[in-house]
C-alpha positions as CSV (number, residue, x, y, z in Angstrom):
1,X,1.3,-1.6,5.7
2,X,2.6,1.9,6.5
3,X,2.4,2.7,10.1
4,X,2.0,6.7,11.8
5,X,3.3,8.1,14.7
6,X,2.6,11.2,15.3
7,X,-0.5,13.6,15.2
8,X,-2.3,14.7,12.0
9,X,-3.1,18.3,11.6
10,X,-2.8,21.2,9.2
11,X,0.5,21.3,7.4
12,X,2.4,22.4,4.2
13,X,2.9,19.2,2.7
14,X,2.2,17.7,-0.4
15,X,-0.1,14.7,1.5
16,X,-2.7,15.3,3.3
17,X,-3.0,17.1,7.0
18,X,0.0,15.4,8.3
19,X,2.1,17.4,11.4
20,X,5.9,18.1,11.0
21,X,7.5,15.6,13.1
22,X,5.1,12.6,12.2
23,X,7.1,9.5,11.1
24,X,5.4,7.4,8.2
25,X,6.9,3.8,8.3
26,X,6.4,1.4,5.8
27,X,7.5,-2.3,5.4
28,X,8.5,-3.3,2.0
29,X,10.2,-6.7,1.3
30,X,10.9,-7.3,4.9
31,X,12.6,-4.2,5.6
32,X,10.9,-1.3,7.9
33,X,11.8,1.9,5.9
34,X,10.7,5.2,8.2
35,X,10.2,8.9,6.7
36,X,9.7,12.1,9.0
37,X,7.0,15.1,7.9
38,X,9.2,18.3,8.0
39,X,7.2,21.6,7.6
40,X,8.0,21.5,4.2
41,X,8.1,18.3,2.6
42,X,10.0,14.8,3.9
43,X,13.2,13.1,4.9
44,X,14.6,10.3,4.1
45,X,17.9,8.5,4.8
46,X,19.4,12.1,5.6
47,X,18.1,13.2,2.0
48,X,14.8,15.8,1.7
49,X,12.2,15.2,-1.0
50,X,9.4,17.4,-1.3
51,X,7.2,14.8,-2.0
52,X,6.7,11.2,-0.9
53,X,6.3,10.2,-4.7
54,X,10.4,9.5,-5.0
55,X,10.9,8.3,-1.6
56,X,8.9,5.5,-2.6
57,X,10.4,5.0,-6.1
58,X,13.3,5.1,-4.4
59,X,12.6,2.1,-2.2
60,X,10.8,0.0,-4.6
61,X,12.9,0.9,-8.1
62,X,9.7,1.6,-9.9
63,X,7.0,4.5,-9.9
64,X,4.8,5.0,-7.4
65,X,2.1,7.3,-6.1
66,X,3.6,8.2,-2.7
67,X,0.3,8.7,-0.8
68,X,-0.5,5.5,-1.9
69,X,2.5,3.3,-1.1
70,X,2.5,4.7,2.2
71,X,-1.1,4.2,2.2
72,X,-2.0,7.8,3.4
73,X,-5.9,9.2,2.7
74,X,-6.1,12.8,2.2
75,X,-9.1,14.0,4.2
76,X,-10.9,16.6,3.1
């Protein structure tokens, strides 16, 4: 399951009310992969995506919703 740190608040990304600085982590196949919320959009591994859609294709090698594979809920 993908773990937060961080606070949730009003922000510019593409998922949800999520706080530059947040990390998202998520296990997959054993291995802990962490993101960070930057004011506009997400790093990964060094790399910035404006979404979390190929952050997650990227770990799993197929398509993904990235809200869902990091299990985020957009409140509304």
């Amino acid at each position: 399951k993908a773990r937060l740190e961080g606070k949730k608040e009003k922000s510019s990304t593409k998922s949800g009310n999520l706080l530059p600085g947040t990390k998202i982590q998520r296990s997959w196949n054993g291995v802990i992969y962490e993101v960070e919320v930057l004011s506009e959009g997400f790093e990964f591994q060094g790399q910035k995506f404006r979404t979390l859609s190929p952050i997650a294709q990227k770990i799993t090698g197929t398509k993904w919703n990235g809200p869902k594979f990091f299990n985020l809920k957009r409140e509304q």
